[in-house]
C-alpha positions as CSV (number, residue, x, y, z in Angstrom):
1,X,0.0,0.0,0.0
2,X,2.9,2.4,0.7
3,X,4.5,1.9,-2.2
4,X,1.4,2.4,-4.2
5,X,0.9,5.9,-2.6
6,X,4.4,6.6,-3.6
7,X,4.4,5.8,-6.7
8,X,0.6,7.0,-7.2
9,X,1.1,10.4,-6.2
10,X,4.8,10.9,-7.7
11,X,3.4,9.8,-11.1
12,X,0.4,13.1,-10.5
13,X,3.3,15.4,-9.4
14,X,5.7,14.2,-12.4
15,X,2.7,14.3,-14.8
16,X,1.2,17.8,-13.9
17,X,5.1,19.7,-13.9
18,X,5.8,17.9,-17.4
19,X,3.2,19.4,-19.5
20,X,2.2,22.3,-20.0
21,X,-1.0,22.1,-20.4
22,X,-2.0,20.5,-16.7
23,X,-0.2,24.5,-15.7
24,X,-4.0,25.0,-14.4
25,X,-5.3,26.1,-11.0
26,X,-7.1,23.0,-10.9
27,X,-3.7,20.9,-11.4
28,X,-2.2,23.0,-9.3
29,X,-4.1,22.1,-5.9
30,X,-3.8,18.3,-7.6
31,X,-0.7,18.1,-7.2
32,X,0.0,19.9,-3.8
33,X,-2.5,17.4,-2.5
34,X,-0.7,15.0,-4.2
35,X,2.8,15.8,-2.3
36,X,0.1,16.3,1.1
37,X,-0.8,12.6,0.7
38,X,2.8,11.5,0.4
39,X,3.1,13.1,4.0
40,X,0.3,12.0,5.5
41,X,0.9,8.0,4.6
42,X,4.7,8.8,5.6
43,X,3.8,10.1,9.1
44,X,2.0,6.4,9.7
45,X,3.1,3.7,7.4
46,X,7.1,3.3,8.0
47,X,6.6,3.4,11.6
48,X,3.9,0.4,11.5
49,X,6.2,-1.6,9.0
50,X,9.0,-0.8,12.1
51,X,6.4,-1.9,14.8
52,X,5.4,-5.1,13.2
53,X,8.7,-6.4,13.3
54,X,9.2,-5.1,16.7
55,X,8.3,-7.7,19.6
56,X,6.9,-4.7,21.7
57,X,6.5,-1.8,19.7
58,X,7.2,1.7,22.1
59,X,7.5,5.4,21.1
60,X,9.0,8.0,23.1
61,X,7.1,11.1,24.1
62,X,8.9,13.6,22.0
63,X,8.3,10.9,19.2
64,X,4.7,10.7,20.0
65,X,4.3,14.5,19.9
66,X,6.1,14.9,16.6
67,X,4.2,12.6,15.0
68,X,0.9,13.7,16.0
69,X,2.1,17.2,14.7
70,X,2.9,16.2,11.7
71,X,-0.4,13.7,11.0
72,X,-2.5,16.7,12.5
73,X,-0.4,19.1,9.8
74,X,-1.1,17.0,6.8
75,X,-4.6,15.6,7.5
76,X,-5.9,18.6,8.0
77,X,-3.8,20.8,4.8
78,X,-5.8,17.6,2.9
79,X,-9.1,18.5,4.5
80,X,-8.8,22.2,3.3
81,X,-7.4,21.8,0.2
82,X,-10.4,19.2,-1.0
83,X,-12.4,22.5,0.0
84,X,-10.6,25.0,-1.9
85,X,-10.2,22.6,-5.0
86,X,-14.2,22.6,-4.6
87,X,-14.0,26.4,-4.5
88,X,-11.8,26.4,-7.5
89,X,-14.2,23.9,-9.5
90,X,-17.3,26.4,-8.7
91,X,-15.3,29.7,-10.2
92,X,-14.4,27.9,-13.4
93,X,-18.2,26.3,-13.5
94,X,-20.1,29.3,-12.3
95,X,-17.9,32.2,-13.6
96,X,-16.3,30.6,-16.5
97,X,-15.4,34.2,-18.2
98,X,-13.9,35.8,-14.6
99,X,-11.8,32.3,-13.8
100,X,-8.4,33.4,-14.9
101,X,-8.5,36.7,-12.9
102,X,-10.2,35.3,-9.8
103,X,-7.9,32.0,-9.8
104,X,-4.9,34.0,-10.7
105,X,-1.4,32.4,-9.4
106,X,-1.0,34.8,-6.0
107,X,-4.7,33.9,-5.1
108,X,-3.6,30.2,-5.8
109,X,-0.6,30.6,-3.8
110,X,-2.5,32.9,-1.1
111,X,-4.8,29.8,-1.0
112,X,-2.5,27.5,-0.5
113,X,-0.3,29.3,2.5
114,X,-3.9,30.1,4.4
115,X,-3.9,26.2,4.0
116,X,-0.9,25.8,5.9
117,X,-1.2,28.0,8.2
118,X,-4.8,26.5,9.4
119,X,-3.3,23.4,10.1
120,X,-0.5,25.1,12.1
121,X,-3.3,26.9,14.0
122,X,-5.4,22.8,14.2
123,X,-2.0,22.3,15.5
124,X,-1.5,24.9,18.7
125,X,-4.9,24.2,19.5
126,X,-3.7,20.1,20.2
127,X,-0.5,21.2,21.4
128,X,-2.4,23.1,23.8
129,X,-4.1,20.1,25.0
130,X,-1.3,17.1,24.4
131,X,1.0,19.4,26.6
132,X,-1.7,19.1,29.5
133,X,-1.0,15.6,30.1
134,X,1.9,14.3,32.2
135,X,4.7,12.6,30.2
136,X,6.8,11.2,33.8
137,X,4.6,7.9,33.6
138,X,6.9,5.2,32.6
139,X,4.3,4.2,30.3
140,X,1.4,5.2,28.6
141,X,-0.7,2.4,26.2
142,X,-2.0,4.0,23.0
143,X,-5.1,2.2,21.7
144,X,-4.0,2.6,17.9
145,X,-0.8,2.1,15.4
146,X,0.0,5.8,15.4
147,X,-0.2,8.4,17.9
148,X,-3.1,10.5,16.7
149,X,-4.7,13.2,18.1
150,X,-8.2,11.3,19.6
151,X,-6.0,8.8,21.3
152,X,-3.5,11.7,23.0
153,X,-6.4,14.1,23.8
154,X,-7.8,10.6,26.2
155,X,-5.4,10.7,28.1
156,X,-4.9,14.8,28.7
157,X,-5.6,15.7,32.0
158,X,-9.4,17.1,31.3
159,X,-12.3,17.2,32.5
160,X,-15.4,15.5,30.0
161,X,-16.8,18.6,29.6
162,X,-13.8,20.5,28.7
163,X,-12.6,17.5,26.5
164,X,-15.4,17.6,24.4
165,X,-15.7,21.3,24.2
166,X,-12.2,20.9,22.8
167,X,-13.2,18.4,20.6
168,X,-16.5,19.5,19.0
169,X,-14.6,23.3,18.2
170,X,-11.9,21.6,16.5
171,X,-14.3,19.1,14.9
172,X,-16.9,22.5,13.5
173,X,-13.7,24.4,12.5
174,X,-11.7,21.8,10.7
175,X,-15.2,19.7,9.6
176,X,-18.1,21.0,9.5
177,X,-17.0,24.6,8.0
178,X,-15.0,22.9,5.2
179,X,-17.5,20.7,4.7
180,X,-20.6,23.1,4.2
181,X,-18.1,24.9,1.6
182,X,-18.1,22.0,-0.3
183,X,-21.7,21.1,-0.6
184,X,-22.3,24.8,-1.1
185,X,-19.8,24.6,-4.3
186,X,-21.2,21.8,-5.4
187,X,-25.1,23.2,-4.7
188,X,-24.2,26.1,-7.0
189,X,-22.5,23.9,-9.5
190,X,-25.6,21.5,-10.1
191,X,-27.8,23.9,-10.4
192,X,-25.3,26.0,-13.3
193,X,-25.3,22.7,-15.0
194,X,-29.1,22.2,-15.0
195,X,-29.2,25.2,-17.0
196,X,-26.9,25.0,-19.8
197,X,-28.6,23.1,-22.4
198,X,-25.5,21.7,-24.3
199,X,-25.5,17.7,-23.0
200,X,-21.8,17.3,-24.1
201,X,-20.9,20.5,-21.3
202,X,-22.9,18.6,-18.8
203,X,-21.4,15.7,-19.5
204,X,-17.4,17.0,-19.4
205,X,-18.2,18.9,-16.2
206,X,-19.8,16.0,-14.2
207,X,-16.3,13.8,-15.2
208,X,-14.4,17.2,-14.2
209,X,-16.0,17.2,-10.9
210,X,-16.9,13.4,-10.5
211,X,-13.0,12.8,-9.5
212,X,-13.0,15.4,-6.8
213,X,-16.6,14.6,-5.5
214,X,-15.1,10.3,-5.1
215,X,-12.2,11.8,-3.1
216,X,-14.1,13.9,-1.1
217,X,-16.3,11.1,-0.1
218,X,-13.2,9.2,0.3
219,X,-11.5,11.4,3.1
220,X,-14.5,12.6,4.7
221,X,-16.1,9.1,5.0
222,X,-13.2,7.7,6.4
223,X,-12.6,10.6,8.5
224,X,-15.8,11.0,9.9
225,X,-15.2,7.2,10.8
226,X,-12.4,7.4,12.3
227,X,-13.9,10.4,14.8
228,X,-16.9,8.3,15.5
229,X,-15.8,4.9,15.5
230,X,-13.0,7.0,18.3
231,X,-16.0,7.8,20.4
232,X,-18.6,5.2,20.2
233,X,-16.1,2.1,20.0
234,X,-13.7,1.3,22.9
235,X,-12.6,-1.7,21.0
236,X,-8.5,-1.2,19.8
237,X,-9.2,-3.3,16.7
238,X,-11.8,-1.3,15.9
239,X,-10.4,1.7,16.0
240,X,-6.9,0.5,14.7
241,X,-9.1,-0.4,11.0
242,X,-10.9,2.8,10.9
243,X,-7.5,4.7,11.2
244,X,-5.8,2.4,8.1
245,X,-8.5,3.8,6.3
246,X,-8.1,7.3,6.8
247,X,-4.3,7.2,7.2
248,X,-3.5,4.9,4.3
249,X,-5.8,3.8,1.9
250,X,-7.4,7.2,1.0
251,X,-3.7,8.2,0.5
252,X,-3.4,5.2,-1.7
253,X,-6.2,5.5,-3.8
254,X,-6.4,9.5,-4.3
255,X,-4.0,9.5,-7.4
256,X,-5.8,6.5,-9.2
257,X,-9.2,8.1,-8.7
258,X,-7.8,11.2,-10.3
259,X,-5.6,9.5,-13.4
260,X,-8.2,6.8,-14.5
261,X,-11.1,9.3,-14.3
262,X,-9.2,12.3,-15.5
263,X,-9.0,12.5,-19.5
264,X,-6.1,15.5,-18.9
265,X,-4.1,13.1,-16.9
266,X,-4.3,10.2,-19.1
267,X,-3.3,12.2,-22.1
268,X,-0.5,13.2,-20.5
269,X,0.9,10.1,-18.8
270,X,0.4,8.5,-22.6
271,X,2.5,11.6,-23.5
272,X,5.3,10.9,-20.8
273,X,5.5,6.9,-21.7
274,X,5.1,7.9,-25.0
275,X,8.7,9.7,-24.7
276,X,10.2,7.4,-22.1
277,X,9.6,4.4,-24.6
């Protein structure tokens, strides 16, 4: 599965900086989330190859932290981005004839550092929390593979009430907010497409937009599963599979959803083999 994701998401990256014509504000985002995704499954994956060969798998505080930092930077960069590649899809739908100046490249690069510096904030607000908890215990068990956020913010020393205060503003901020943007986008995109009358327009924009709408589904299904499964289930297992789905295989399949449903990217990785044979 890790080398999948590797390869998957190198292939995007290699594909849209080769040609030209994937030089788009769409392509853009793709392949940022692209090198996000190679982050996000390299935060997890090499450490649980590690563990499984371990006979009792331990991580160090400092290790713990810095791992949740960087899952919590990546996951939720990934999270925004699928919202402002939804954003992106709704200017080039909705406002076909304004899309080069509103999607110009320092709004594309403004976009992308107010990404980043979200998940910094997601960050400090878990940092905030993790740091709360004592770390002189000789040893703390951690009911998953990876030390993510849900499982450190257990074992903070809060209250229930404060805990889930923590965790429902993080969860509106960094879920529900993004979330609404993208059904908003994809409101006022259905309803542009119901009134063009050309059936060959409709048909290119629902593949255009088909590819982000399965990736979407993707990250937030798993996601959302992940949260809840975190709360309702007190079963390891269950948690542990929820969080392969969310950590790893929507990393895995992101690129392949893209290339075999994109006809841009196809054209162009023919274009690449094309040369390299």
């Amino acid at each position: 599965m890790y080398i999948l994701a590797l390869f998957g998401n190198l292939l995007i990256i290699l594909t849209v900086s080769s040609d030209s014509h994937l030089h788009t504000p769409m392509y853009f985002f793709l392949s940022n989330l692209s090198m996000v995704d190679i982050g996000f499954i390299s935060t997890t994956v090499p450490r649980v190859i590690v563990d499984i060969q371990t006979p009792c798998p331990v991580i160090s505080y400092v290790s713990c932290l810095t791992q949740m930092s960087l899952l919590i930077i990546f996951a939720c960069m990934d999270d925004i981005l699928l919202a402002v590649m939804a954003y992106d899809r709704f200017v080039a739908i909705c406002h076909p004839l304004y899309y080069q100046v509103i999607m110009n490249p320092s709004r594309c690069g403004f976009l992308l550092l107010g990404c980043f510096l979200l998940s910094l904030l997601e960050l400090l607000f878990h940092f905030v929390a993790a740091l709360s908890f004592s770390s002189c215990e000789a040893y703390v068990e951690i009911s998953n593979f990876f030390c993510g956020p849900s499982e450190v913010l257990k074992l903070a020393n809060f209250d229930t009430v404060t805990n889930n205060i923590v965790r429902y503003c993080i969860g509106t901020l960094y879920g529900f907010l993004p979330i609404s943007g993208i059904i908003f986008s994809y409101y006022k995109i259905v309803a542009s497409i119901m009134q063009s009358s050309s059936s060959s327009g409709k048909h290119k924009t629902f593949s255009t937009c088909g590819s982000h709408l399965s990736i979407v589904c993707l990250f937030y299904g798993t996601g959302l599963g992940v949260y809840f499964t975190s709360f309702l289930s007190h079963s390891p297992r269950s948690i542990a599979v929820a969080s392969m789905m969310y950590s790893a295989v929507t990393p895995m399949l992101n690129p392949y959803i893209y290339s075999l449903r994109n006809k841009d990217i196809k054209t162009a990785l023919r274009k690449i083999l094309g040369r390299a044979f």
